[in-house]
C-alpha positions as CSV (number, residue, x, y, z in Angstrom):
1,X,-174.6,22.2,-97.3
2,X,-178.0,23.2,-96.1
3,X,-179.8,21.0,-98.7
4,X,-177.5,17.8,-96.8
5,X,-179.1,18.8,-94.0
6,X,-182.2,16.6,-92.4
7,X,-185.5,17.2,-91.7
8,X,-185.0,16.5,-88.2
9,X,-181.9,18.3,-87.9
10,X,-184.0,21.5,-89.3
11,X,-186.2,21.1,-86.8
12,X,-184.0,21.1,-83.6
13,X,-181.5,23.8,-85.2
14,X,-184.9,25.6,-85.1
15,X,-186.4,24.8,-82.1
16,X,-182.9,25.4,-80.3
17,X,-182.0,29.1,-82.1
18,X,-185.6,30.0,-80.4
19,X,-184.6,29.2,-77.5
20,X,-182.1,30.9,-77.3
21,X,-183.4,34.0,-78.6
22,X,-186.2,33.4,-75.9
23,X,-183.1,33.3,-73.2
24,X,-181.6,36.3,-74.9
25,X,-184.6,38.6,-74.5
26,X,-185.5,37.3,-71.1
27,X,-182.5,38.0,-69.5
28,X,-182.5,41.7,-71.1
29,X,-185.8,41.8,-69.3
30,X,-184.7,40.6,-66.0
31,X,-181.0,42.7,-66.0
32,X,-182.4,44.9,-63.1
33,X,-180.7,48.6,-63.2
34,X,-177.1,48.8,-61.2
35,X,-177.9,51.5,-58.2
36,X,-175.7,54.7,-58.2
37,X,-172.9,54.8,-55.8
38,X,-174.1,56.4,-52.5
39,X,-172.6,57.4,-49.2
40,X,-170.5,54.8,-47.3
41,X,-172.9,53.6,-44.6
42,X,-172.6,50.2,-42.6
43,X,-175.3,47.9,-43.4
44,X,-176.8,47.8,-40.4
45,X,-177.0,51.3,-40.5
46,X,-178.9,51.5,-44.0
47,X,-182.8,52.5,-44.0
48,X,-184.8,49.7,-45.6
49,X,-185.9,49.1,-48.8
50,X,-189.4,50.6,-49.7
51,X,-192.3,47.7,-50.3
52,X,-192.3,49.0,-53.9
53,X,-188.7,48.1,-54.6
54,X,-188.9,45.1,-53.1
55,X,-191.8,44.2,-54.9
56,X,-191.0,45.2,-58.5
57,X,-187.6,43.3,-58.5
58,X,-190.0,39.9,-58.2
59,X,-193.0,40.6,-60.3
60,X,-190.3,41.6,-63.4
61,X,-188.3,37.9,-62.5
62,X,-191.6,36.0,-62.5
63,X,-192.7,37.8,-65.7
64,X,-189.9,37.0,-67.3
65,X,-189.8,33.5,-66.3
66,X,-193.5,33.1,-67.4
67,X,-192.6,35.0,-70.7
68,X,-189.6,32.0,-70.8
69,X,-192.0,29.2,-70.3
70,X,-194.8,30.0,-72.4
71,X,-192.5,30.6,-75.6
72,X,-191.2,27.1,-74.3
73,X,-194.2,25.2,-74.8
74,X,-195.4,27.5,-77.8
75,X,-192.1,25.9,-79.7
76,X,-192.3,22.1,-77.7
77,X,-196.4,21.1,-78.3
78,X,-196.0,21.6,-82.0
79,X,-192.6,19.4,-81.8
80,X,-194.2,16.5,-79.8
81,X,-197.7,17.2,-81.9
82,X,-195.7,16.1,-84.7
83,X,-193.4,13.3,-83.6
84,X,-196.6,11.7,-81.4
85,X,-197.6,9.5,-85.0
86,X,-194.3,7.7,-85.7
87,X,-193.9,7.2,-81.7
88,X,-197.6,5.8,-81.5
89,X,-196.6,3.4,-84.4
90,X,-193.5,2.1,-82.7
91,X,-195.5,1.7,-79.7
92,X,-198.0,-0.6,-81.5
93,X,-195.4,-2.4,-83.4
94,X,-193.5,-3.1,-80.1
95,X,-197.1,-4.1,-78.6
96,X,-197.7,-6.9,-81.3
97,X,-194.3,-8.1,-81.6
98,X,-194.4,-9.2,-77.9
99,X,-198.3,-10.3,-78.4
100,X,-196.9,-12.4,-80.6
101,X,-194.1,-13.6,-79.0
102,X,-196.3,-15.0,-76.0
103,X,-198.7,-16.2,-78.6
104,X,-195.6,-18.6,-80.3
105,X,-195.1,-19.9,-76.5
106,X,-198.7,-19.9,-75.4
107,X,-199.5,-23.0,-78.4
108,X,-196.6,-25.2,-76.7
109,X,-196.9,-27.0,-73.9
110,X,-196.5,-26.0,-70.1
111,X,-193.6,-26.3,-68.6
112,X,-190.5,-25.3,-66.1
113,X,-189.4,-22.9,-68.9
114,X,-192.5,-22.0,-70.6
115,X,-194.6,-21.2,-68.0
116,X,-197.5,-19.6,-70.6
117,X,-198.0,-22.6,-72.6
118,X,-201.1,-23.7,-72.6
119,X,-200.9,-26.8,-74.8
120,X,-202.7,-26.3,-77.9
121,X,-200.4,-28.5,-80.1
122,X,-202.0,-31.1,-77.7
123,X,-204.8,-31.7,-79.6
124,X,-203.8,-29.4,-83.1
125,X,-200.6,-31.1,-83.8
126,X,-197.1,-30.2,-82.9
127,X,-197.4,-27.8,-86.2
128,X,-200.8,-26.7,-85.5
129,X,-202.0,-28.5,-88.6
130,X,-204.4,-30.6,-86.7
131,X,-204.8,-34.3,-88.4
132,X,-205.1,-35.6,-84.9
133,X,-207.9,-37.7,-83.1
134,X,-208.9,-37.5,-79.6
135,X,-211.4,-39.0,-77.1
136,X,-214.5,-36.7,-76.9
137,X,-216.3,-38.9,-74.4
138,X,-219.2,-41.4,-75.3
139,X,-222.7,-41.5,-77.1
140,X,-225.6,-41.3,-74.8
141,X,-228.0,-43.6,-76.2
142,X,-225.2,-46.1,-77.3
143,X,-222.6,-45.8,-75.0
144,X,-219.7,-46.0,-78.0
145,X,-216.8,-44.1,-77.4
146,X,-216.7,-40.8,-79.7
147,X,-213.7,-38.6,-81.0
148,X,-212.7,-35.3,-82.2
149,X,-211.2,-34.2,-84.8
150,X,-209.3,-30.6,-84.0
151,X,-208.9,-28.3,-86.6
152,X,-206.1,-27.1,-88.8
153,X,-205.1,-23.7,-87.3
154,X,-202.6,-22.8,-90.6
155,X,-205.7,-22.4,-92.7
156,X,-208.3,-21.5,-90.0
157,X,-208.3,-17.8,-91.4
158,X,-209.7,-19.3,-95.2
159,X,-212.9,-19.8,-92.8
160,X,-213.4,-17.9,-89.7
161,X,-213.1,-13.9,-89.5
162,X,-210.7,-12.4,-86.3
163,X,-213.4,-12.4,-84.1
164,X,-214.8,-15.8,-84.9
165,X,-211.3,-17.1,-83.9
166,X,-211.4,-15.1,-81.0
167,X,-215.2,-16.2,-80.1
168,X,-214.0,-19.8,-80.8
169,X,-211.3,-19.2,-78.0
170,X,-213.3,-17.6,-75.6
171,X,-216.2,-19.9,-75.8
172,X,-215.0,-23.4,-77.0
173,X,-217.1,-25.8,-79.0
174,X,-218.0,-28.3,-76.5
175,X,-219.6,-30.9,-79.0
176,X,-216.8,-31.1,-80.7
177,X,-214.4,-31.4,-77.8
178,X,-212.8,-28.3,-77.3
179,X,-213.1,-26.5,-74.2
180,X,-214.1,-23.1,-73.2
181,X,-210.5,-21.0,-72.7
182,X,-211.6,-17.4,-71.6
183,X,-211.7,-17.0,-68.2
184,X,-215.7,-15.7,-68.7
185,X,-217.1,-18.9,-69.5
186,X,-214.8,-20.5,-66.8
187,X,-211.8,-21.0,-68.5
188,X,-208.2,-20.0,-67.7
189,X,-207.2,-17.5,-70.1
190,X,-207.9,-13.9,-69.7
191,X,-208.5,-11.4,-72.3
192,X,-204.9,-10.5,-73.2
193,X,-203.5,-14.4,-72.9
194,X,-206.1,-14.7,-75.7
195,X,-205.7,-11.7,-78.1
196,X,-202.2,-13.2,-78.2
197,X,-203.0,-16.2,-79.4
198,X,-205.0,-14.8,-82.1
199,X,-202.5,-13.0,-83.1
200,X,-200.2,-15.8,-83.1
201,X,-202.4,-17.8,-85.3
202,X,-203.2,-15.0,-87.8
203,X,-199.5,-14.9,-88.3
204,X,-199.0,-18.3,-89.2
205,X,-201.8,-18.1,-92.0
206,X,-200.4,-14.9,-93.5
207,X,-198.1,-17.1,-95.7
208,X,-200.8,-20.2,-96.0
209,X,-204.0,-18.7,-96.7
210,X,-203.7,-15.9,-99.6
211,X,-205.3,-12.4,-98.9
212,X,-208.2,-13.0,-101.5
213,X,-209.4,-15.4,-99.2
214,X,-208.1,-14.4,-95.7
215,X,-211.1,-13.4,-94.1
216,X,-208.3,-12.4,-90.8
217,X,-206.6,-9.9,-93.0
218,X,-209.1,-8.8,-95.7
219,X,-211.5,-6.4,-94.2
220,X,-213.6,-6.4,-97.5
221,X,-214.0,-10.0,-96.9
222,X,-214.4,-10.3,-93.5
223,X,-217.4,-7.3,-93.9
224,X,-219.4,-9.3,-96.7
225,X,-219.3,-12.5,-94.5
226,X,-220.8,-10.6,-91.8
227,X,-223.4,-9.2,-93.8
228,X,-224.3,-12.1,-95.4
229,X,-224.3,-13.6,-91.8
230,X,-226.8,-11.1,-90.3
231,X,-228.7,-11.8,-93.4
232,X,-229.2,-15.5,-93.1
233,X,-226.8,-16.6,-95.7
234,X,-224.2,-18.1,-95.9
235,X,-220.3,-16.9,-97.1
């Protein structure tokens, strides 16, 4: 029967059989003695109590209750100490399910009901597999009319690193005809409205661009490009 027992179930049969020993001991402590049977005399009529009698009552009751509350936390940090991993790891798993969750809205267009679209299937295609052309102005000298050609965001991680994507956001790349998004170079996203779509389009590469080449996901890969960038070369 003990072996069926869990972990967890250990833990609190533990943490709540100290407590109750604490509880136990503590109010032995504070059982003040009973006071002998004296003469019958109205209370009005009774002397005083001495400042030492009045005094020792209430230093034994706050020693006892400080006694209580330090065995409290001596049992509750270690408990929380050791739950505070899984609960940081559901926090962050909560964190990026909702990051991408905005992300998946952010790429449709704006409207009444999805007020955090920003529109990137625009210009990428309604599946984000680019294939479209768009105006991008005129030439200077000749005065043709010149296009862009948007990328495929399903396979964007088979070239750029996390942060590349994430500059490439932020920053735009004007001579190609995107615009700058992050608020800092005068966009209209701010930092989180981006994060989330980078997150959003890491996800969708996870099943089209394997991890040997997913320079998102593959640290190893993602550190030799920037090395061989701050080198000069080329990945």
């Amino acid at each position: 029967m003990v072996l069926a027992i869990s972990s967890g179930q250990t833990l609190l049969l533990i943490v709540g059989g100290s407590i109750l020993l604490l509880v136990g001991i503590a109010s032995i402590l504070l059982r003040g003695r009973r006071p002998e049977p004296g003469p019958d005399i109205p209370p009005g009529m009774r002397p005083g109590p001495s400042d030492p009698d009045l005094e020792t009552p209430l230093l034994q009751k706050l020693q006892g209750w400080g006694l209580v509350l330090v065995a409290f936390f001596v049992v509750w940090f270690p408990v929380v100490f050791l739950q505070e991993p899984d609960v940081n790891l559901d926090q962050e798993r909560r964190l990026l399910t909702d990051s991408l969750a905005r992300g998946g809205r952010s790429v449709l267009m704006f409207s009444e009901e999805n007020q955090l679209g920003v529109g990137c299937v625009r210009c990428h295609g309604p599946e984000l597999r680019g294939q479209t052309i768009i105006p991008n102005g005129t030439d200077a000298d000749t005065g043709e009319p010149q296009y862009a050609y948007p990328a495929d965001l399903t396979t964007v991680c088979g070239r750029l690193t996390r942060e590349e994507i994430q500059t490439t956001i932020e920053q735009g790349r004007i001579p190609l005809g995107m615009p700058s998004w992050s608020i800092r170079y005068a966009g209209a996203l701010d930092d989180q409205q981006i994060i989330d779509l980078v997150n959003y389009v890491i996800l969708i590469n996870r099943e089209t661009v394997p991890m040997d080449a997913n320079y998102c996901l593959n640290e190893e890969l993602a550190a030799k490009k920037a090395a061989q960038a701050a080198g000069g070369g080329t990945a």
